[in-house]
GUKOLTI-759309 format. One record per residue (C-alpha): residue in three letters; x, y, z; residue number from 1. Coordinates in Angstrom, 1 decimal. Example, Ala and Ser with C-alpha at 12.3 -4.5 7.8 and 13.67 -1.06 7.14 Angstrom:
2
ala; 12.3; -4.5; 7.8; 1
ser; 13.7; -1.1; 7.1; 2
***
This chain:
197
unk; 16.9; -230.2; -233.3; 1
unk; 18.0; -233.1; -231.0; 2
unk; 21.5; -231.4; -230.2; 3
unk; 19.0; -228.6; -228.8; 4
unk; 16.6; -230.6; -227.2; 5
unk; 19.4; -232.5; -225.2; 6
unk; 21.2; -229.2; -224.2; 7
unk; 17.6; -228.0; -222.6; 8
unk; 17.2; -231.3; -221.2; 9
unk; 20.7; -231.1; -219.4; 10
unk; 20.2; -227.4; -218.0; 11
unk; 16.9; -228.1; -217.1; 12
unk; 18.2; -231.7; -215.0; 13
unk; 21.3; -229.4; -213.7; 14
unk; 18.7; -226.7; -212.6; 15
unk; 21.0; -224.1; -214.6; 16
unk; 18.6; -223.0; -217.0; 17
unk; 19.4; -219.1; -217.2; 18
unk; 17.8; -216.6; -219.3; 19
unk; 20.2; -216.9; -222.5; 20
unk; 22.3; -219.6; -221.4; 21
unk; 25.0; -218.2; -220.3; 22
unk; 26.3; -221.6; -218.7; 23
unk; 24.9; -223.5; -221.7; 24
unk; 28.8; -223.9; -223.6; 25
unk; 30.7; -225.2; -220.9; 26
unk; 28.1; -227.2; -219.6; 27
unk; 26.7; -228.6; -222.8; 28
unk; 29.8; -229.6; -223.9; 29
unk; 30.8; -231.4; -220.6; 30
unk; 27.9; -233.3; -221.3; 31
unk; 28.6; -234.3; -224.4; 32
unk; 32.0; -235.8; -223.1; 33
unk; 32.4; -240.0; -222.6; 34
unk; 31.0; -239.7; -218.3; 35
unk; 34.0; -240.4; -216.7; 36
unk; 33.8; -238.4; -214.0; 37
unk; 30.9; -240.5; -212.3; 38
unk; 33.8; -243.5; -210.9; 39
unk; 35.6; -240.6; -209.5; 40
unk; 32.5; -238.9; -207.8; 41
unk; 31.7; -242.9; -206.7; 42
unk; 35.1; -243.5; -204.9; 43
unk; 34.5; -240.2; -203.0; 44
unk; 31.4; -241.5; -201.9; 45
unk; 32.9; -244.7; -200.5; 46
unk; 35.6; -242.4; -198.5; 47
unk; 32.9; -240.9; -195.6; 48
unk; 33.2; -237.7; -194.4; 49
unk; 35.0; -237.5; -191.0; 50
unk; 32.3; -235.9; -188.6; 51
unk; 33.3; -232.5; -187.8; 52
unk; 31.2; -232.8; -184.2; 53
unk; 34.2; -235.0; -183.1; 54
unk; 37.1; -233.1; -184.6; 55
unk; 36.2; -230.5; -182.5; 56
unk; 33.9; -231.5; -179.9; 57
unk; 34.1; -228.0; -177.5; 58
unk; 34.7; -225.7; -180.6; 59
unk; 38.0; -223.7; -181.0; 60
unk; 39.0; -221.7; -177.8; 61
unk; 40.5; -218.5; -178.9; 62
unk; 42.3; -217.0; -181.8; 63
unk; 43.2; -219.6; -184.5; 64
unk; 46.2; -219.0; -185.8; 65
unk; 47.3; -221.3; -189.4; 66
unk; 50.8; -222.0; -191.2; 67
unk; 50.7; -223.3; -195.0; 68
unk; 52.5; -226.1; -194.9; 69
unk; 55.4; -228.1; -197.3; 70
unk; 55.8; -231.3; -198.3; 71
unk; 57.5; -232.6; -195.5; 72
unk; 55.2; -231.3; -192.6; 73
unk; 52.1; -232.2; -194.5; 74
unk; 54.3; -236.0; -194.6; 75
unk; 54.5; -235.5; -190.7; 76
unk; 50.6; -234.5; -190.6; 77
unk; 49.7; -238.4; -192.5; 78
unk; 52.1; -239.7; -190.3; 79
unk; 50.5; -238.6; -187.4; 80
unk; 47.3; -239.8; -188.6; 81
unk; 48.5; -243.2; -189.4; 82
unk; 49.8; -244.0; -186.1; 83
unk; 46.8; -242.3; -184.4; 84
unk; 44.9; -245.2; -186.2; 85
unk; 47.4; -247.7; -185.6; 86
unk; 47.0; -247.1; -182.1; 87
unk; 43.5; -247.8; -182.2; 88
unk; 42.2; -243.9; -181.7; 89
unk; 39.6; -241.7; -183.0; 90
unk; 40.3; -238.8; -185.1; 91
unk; 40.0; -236.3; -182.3; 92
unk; 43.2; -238.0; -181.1; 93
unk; 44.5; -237.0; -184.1; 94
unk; 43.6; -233.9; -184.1; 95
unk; 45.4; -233.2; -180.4; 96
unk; 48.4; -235.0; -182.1; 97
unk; 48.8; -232.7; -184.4; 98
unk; 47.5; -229.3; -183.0; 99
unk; 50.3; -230.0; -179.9; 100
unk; 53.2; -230.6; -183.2; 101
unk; 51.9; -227.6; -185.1; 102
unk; 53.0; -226.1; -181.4; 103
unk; 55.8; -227.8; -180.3; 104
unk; 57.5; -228.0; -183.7; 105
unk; 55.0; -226.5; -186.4; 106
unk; 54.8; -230.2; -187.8; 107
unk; 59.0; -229.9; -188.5; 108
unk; 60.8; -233.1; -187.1; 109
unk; 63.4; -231.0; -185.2; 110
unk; 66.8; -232.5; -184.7; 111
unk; 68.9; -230.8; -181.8; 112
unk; 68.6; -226.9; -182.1; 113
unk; 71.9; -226.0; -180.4; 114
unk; 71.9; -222.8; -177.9; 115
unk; 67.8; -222.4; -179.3; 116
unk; 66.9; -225.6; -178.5; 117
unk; 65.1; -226.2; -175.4; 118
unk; 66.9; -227.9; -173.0; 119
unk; 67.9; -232.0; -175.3; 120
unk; 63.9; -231.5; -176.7; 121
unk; 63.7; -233.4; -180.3; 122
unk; 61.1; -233.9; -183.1; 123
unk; 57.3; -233.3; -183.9; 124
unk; 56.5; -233.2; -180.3; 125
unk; 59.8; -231.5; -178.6; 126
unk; 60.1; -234.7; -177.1; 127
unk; 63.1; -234.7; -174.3; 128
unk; 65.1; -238.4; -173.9; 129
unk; 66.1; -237.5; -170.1; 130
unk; 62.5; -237.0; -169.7; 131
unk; 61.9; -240.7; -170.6; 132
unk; 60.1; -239.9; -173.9; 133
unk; 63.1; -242.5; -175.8; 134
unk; 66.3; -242.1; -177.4; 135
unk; 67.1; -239.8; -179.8; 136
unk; 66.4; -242.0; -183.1; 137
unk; 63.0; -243.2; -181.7; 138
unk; 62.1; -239.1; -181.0; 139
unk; 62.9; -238.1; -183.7; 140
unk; 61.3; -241.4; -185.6; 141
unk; 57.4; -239.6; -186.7; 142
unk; 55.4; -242.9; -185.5; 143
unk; 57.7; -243.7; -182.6; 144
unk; 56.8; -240.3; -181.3; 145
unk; 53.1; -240.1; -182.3; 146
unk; 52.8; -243.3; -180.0; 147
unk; 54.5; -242.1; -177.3; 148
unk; 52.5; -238.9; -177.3; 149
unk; 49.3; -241.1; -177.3; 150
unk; 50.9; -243.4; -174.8; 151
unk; 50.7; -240.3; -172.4; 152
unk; 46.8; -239.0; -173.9; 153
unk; 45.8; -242.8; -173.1; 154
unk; 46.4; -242.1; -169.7; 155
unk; 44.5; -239.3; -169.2; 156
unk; 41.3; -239.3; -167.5; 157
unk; 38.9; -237.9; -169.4; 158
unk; 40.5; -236.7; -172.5; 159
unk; 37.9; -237.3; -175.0; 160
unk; 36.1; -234.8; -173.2; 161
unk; 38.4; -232.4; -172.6; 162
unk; 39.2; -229.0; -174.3; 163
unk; 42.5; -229.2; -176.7; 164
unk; 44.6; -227.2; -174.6; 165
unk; 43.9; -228.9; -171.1; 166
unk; 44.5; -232.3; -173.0; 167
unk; 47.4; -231.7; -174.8; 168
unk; 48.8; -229.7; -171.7; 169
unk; 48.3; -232.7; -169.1; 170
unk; 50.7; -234.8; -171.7; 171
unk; 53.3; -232.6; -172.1; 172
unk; 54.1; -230.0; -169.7; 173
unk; 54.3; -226.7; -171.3; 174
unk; 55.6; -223.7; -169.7; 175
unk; 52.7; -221.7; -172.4; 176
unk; 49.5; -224.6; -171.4; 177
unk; 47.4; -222.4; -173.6; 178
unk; 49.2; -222.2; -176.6; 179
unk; 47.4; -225.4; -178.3; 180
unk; 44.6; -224.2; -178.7; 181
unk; 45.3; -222.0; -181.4; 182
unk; 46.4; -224.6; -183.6; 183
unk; 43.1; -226.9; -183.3; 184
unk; 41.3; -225.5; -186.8; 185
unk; 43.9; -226.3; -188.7; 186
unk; 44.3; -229.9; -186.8; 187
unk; 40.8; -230.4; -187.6; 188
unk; 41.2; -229.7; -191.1; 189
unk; 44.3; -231.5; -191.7; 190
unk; 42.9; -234.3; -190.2; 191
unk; 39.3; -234.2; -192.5; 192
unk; 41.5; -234.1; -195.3; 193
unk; 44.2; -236.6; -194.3; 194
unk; 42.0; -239.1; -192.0; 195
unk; 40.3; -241.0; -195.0; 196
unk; 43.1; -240.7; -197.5; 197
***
């Protein structure tokens, strides 16, 4: 009698009280489990939730377009993050950091590309050393270029308030100015997952 008390106690607390209980196993017996889910629930809690509003302040301009991504370029998405913070700059930094990579390189750190490469461009960023960016190493170092990227953000007017593609454009150059743009959903969500990790 109390084992069924306490299982209509939990589906009425959960708000799952069906007609024949058709969640009553799984959930009754998740209750009846040691709680040790509740320290896990609790650290997520203590991680907030990176604003969406500032990820992508204008909303996305155009077709998205979205890559699934390996070990390493996810590795080049935290490091991207990690400098963005280390330079002192908001997540929407971050978020132009890596939409212009997901471009430039698709989040690869490219060494040189031979008779494909474009003209002596190198890493996450296609960064070129005769066009002052660094040497070779430091371009093709993840945080080294991060920096340098937001070195060149840093000193444009306005960018906070600018869409992606005119942001990420006024740093780098591109003969395609638009083609950032498409890459800014999955910056945003790389960054909401990534940002607080």
């Amino acid at each position: 009698m109390n084992s069924m008390l306490l299982r209509k106690t939990v589906l009425g607390v959960a708000g799952l009280a069906f007609t024949g209980g058709v969640f009553a196993g799984p959930i009754a017996a998740h209750a009846a489990e040691p709680v040790h889910a509740a320290p896990a629930t609790a650290v997520q809690a203590d991680k907030p939730a990176v604003d969406q509003a500032k990820l992508i302040p204008h909303g996305v301009q155009g077709a998205q377009s979205h890559i699934d991504l390996n070990g390493e370029q996810a590795g080049n998405a935290k490091a991207i993050i990690a400098a963005t913070k280390k330079a002192g700059m908001p997540e929407r930094a971050a978020v132009i950091s890596i939409a212009t990579s997901l471009q430039e390189s698709k989040l690869e750190n490219l060494g040189h590309l031979g008779d494909k490469n474009d003209h002596d461009s190198l890493g996450l960023f296609q960064q070129r050393p005769t066009s002052g960016w660094g040497t070779p190493e430091q371009i093709t170092d993840p945080e080294y270029s991060t920096t340098a990227f937001l070195k060149g953000l840093k000193q444009v007017d306005g960018w906070q308030d600018m869409p992606l593609t005119k942001a990420a454009q006024t740093v780098q150059v591109s003969a395609y100015p638009d083609a950032y743009a498409q890459w800014e959903q999955q910056a945003a969500d790389l960054v909401a997952q990534y940002w607080n990790s």
